[in-house]
N, CA, C and O atoms as a printed pandas DataFrame, in Angstrom:
     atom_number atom_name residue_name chain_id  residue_number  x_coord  y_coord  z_coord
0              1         N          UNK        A               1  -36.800   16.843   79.237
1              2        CA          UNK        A               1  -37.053   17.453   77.943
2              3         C          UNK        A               1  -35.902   17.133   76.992
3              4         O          UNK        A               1  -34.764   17.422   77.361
4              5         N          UNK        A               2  -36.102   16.543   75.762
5              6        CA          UNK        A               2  -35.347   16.460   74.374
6              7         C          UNK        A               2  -34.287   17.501   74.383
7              8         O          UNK        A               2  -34.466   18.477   75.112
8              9         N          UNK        A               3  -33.196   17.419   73.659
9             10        CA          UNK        A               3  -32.382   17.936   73.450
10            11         C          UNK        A               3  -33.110   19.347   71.791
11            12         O          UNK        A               3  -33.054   18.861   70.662
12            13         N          UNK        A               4  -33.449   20.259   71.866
13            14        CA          UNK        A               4  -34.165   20.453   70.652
14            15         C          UNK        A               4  -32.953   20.765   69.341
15            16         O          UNK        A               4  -33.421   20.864   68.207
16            17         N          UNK        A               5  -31.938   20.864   69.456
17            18        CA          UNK        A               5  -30.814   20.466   68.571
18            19         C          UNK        A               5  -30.376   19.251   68.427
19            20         O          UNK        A               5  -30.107   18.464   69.335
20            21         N          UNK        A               6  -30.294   19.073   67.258
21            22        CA          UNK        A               6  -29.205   18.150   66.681
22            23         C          UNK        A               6  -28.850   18.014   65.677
23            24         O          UNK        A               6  -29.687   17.849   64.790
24            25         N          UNK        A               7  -27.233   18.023   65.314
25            26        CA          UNK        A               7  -26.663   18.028   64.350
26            27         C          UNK        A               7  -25.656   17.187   64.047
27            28         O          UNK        A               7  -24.795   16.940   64.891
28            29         N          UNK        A               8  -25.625   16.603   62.728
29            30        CA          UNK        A               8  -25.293   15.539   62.124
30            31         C          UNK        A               8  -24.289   16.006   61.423
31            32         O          UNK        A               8  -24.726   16.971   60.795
32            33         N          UNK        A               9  -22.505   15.743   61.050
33            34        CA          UNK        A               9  -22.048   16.511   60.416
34            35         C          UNK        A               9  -20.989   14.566   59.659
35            36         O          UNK        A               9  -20.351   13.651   60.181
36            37         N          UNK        A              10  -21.410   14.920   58.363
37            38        CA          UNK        A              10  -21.031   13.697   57.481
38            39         C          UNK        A              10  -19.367   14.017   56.665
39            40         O          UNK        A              10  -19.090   14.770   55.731
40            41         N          UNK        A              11  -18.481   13.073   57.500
41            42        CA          UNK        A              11  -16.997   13.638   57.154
42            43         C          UNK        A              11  -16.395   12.215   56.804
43            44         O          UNK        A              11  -17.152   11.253   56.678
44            45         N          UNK        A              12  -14.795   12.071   56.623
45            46        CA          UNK        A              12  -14.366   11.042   56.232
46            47         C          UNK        A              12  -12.970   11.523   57.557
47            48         O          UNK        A              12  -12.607   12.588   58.056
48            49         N          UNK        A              13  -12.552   10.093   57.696
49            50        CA          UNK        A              13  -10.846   10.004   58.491
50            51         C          UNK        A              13  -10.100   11.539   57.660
51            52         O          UNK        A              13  -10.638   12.300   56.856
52            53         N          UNK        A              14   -8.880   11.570   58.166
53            54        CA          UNK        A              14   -8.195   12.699   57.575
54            55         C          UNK        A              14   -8.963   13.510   56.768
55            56         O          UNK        A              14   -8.236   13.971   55.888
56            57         N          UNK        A              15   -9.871   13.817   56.683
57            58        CA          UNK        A              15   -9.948   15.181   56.382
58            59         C          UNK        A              15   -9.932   16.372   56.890
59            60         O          UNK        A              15  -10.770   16.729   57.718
60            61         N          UNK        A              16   -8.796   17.279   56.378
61            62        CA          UNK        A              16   -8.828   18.601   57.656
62            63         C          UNK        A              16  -10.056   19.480   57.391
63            64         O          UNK        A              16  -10.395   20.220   58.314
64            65         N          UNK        A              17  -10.657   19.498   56.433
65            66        CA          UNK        A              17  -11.915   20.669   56.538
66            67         C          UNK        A              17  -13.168   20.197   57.382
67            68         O          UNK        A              17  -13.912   21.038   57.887
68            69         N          UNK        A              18  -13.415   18.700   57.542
69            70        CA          UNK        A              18  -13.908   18.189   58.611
70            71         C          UNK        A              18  -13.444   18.660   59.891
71            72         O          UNK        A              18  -14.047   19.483   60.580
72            73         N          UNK        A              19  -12.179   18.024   60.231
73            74        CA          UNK        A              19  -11.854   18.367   61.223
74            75         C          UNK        A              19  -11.972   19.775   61.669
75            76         O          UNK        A              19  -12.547   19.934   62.746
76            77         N          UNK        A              20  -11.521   20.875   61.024
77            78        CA          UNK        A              20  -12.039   22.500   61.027
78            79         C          UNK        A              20  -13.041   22.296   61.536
79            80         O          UNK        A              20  -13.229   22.684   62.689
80            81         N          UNK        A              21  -14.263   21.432   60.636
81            82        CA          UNK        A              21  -15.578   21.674   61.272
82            83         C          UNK        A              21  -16.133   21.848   62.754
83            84         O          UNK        A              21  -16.763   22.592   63.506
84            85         N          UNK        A              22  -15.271   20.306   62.613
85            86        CA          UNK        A              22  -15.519   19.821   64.356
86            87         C          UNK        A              22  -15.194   20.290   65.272
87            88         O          UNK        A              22  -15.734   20.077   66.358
88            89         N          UNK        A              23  -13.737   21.440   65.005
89            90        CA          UNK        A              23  -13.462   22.025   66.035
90            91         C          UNK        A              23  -14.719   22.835   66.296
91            92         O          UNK        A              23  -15.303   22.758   67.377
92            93         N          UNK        A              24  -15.233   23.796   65.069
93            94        CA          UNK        A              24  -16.169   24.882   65.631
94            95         C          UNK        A              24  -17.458   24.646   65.829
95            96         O          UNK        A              24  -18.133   25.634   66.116
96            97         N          UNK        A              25  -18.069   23.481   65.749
97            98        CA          UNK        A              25  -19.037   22.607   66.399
98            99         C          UNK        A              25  -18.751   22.295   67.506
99           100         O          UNK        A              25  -19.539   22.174   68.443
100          101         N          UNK        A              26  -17.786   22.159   67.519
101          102        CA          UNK        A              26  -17.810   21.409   69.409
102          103         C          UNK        A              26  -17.375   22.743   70.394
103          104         O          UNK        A              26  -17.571   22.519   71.588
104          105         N          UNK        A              27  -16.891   23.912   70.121
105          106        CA          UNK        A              27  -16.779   25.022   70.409
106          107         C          UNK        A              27  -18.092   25.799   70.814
107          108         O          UNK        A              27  -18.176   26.645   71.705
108          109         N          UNK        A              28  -19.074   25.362   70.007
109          110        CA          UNK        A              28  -20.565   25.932   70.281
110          111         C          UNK        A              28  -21.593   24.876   70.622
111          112         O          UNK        A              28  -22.801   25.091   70.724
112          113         N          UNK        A              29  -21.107   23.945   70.753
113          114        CA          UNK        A              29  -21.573   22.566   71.244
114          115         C          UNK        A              29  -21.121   22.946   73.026
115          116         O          UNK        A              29  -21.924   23.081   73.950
116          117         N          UNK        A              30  -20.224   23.008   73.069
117          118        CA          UNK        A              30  -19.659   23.644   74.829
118          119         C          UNK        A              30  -20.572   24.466   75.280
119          120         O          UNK        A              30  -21.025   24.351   76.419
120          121         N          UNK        A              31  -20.979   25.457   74.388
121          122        CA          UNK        A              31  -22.097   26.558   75.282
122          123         C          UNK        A              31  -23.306   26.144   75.151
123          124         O          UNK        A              31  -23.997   26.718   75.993
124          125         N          UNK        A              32  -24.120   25.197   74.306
125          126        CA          UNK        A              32  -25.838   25.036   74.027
126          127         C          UNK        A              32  -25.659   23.599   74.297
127          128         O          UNK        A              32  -26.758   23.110   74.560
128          129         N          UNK        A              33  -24.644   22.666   74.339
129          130        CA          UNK        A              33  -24.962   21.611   74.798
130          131         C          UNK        A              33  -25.988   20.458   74.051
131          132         O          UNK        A              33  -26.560   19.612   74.738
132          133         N          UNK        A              34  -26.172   20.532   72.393
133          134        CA          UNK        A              34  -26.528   19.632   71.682
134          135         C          UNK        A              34  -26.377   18.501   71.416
135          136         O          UNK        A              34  -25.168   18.283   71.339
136          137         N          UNK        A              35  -26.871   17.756   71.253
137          138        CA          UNK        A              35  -26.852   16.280   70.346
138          139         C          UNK        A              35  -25.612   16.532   69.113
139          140         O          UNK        A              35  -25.744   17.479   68.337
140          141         N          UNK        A              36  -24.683   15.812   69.036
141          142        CA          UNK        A              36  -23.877   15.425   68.375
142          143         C          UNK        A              36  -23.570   14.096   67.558
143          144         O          UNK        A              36  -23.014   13.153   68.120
144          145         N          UNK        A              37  -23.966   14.037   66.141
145          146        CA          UNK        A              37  -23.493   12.617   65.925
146          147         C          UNK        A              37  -22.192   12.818   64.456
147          148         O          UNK        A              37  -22.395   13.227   63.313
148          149         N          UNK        A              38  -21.095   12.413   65.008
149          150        CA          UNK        A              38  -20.136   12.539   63.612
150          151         C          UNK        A              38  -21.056   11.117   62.484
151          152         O          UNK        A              38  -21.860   10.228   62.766
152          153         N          UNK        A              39  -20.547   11.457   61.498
153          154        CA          UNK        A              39  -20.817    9.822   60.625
154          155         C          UNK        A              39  -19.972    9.927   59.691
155          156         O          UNK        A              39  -19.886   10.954   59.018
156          157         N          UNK        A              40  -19.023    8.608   59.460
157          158        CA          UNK        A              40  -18.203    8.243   58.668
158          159         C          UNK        A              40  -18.526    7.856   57.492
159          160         O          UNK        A              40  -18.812    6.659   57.534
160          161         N          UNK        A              41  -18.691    8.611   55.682
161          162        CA          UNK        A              41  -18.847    8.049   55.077
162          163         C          UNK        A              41  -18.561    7.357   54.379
163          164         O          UNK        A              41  -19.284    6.975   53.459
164          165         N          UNK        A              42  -16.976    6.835   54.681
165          166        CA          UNK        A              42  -16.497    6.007   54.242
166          167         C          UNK        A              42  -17.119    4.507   54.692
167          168         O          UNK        A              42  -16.825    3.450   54.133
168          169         N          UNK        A              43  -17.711    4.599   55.417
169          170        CA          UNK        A              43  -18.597    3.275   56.173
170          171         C          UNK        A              43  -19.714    2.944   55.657
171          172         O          UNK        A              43  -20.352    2.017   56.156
172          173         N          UNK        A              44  -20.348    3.882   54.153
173          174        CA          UNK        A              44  -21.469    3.470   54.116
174          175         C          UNK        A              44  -21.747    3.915   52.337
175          176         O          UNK        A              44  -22.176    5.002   51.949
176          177         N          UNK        A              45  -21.338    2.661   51.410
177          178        CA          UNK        A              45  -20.847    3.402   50.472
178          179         C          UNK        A              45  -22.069    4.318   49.625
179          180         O          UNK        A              45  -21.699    4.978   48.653
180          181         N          UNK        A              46  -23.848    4.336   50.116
181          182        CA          UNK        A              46  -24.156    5.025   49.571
182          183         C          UNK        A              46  -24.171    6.433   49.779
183          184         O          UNK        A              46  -24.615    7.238   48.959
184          185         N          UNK        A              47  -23.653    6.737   50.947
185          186        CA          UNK        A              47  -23.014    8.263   51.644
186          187         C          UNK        A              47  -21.648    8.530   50.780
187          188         O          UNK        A              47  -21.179    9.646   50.561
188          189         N          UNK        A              48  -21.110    7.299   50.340
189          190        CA          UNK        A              48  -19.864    8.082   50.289
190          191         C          UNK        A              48  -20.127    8.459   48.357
191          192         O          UNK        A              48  -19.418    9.295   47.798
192          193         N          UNK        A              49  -21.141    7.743   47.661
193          194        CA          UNK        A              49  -21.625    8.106   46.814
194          195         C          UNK        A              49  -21.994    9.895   46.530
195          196         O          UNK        A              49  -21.777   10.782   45.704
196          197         N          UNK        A              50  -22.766    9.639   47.984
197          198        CA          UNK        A              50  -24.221   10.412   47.838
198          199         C          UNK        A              50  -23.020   12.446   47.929
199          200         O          UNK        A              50  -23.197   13.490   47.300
200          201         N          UNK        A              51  -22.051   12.096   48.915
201          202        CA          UNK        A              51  -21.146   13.265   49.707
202          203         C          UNK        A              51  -20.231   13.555   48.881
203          204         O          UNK        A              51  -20.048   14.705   48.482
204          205         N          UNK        A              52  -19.150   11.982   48.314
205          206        CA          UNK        A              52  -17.929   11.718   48.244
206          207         C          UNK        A              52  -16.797   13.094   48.686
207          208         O          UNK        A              52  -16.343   13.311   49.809
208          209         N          UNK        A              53  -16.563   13.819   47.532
209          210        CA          UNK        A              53  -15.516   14.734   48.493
210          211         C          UNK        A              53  -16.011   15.982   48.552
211          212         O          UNK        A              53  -15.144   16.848   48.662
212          213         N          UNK        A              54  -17.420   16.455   48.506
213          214        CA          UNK        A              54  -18.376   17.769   49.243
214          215         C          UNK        A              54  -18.532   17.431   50.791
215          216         O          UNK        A              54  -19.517   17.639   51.501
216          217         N          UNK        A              55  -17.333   16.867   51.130
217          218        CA          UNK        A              55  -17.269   17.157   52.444
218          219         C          UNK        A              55  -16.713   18.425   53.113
219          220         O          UNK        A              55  -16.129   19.349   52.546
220          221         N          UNK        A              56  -17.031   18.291   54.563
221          222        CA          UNK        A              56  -18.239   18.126   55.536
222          223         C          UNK        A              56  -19.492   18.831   55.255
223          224         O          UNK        A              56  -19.721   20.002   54.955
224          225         N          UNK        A              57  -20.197   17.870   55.421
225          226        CA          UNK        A              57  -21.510   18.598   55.530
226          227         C          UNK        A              57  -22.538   18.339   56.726
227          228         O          UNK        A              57  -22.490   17.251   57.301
228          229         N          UNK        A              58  -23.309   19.142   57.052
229          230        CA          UNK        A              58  -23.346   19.430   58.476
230          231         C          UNK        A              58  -25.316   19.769   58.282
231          232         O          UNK        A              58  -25.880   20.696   57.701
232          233         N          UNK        A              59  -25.800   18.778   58.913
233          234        CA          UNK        A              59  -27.443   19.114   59.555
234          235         C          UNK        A              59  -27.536   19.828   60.360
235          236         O          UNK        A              59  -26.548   20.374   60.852
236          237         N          UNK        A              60  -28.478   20.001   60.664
237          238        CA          UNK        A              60  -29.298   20.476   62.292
238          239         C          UNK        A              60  -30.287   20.096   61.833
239          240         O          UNK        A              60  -30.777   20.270   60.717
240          241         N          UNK        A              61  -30.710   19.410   62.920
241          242        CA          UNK        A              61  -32.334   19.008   63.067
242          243         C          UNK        A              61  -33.023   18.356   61.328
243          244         O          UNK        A              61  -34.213   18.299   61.019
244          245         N          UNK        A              62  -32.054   18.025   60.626
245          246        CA          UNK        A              62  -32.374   17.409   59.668
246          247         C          UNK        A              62  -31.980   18.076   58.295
247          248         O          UNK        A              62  -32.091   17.579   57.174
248          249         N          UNK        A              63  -31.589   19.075   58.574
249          250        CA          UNK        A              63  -31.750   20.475   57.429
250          251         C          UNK        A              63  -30.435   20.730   57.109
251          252         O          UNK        A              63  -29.763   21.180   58.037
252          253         N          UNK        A              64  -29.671   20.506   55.652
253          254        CA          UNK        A              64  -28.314   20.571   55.428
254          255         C          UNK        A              64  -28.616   22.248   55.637
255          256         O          UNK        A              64  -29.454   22.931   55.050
256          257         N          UNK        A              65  -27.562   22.688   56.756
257          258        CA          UNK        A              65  -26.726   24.155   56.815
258          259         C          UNK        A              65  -25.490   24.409   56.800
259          260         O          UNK        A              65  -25.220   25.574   57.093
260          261         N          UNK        A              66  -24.342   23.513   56.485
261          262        CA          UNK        A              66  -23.225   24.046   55.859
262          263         C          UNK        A              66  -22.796   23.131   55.356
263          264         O          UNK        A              66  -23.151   22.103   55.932
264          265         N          UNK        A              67  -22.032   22.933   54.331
265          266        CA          UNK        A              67  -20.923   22.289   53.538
266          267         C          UNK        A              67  -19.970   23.387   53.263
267          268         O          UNK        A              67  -19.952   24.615   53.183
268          269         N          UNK        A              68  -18.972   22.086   53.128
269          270        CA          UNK        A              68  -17.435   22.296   53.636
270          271         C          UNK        A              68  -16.819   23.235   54.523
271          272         O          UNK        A              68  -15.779   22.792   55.010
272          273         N          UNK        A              69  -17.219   24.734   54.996
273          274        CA          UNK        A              69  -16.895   24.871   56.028
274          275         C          UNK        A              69  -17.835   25.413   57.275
275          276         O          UNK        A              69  -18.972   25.532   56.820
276          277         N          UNK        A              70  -17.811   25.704   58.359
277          278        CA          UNK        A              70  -18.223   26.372   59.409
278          279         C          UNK        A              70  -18.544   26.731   59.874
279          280         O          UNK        A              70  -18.737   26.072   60.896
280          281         N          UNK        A              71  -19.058   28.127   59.923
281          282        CA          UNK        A              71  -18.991   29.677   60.491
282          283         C          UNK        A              71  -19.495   29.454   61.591
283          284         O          UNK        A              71  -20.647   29.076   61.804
284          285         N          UNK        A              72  -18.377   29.748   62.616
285          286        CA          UNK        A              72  -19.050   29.702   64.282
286          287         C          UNK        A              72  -20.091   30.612   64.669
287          288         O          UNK        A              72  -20.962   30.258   65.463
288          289         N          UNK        A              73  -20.057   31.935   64.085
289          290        CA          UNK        A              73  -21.074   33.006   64.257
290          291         C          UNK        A              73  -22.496   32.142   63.703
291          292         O          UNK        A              73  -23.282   31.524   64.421
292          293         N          UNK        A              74  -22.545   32.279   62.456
293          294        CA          UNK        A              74  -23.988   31.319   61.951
294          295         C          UNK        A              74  -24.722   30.272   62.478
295          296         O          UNK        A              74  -25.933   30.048   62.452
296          297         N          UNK        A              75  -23.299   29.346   63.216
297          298        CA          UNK        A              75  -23.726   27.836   63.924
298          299         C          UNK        A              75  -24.702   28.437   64.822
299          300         O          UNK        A              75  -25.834   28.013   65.059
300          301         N          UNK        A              76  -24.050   29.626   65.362
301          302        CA          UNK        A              76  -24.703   30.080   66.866
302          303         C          UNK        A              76  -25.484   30.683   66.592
303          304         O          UNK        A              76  -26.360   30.548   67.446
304          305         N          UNK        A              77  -25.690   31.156   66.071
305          306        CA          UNK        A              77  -27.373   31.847   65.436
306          307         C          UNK        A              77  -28.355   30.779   65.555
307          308         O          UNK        A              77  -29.264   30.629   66.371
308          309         N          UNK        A              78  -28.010   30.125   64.646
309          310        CA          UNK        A              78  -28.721   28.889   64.312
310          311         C          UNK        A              78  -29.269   28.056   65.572
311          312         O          UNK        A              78  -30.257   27.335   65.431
312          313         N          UNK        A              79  -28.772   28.142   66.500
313          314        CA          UNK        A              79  -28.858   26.925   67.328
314          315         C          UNK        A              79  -29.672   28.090   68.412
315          316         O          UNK        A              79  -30.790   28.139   68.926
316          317         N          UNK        A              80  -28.925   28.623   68.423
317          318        CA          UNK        A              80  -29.862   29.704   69.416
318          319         C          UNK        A              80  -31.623   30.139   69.345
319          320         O          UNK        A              80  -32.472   30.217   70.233
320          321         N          UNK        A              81  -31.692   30.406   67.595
321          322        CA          UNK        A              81  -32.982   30.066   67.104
322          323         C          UNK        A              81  -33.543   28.955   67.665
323          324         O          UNK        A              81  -34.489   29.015   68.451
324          325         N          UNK        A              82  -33.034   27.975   67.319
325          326        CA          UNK        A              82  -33.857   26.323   67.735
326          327         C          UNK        A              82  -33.799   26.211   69.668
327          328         O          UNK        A              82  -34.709   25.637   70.266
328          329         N          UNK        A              83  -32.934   26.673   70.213
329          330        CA          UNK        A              83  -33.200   26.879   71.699
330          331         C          UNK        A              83  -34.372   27.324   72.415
331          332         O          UNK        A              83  -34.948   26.842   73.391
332          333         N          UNK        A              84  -34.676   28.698   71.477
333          334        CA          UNK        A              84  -36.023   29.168   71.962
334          335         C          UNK        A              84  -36.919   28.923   71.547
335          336         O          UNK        A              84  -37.958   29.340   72.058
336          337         N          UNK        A              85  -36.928   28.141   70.441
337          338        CA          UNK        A              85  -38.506   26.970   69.958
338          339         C          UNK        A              85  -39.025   26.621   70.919
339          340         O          UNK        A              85  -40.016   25.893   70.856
């Protein structure tokens, strides 16, 4: 069976509010065990257009749910919802 999460979180090198992100993504990524894909938008200049510095911003399953920062409580809501789909 599919992973029924996944989340996409669109950041650049050095940025620490990215990085913030990632910590508390991968913090709740440890307990539900999702699909993870970082993407660099410095690699793709119509992302880095489309983002430039409203970074991080962060999918699930296709659906922007946070820019620029976090909330580990919400992530986990969130994902927990899509678990029991």
């Amino acid at each position: 069976m599919p992973d029924p999460v996944h989340i996409e979180i669109y950041s650049r090198p050095a940025c620490h509010l990215c990085d913030d992100a990632k910590e508390v993504i991968e913090r709740v990524r440890r307990r539900y065990g999702f699909a993870l894909r970082v993407i660099n938008i410095e690699e793709d200049p119509e992302l880095e257009e489309a983002y430039g510095t409203q970074i991080p911003v962060v999918f699930i399953n296709g659906s922007k749910a946070f820019k620029y920062r976090v909330d580990e409580a919400e992530l986990e809501k969130k994902v927990k919802r899509l678990w029991k789909e």
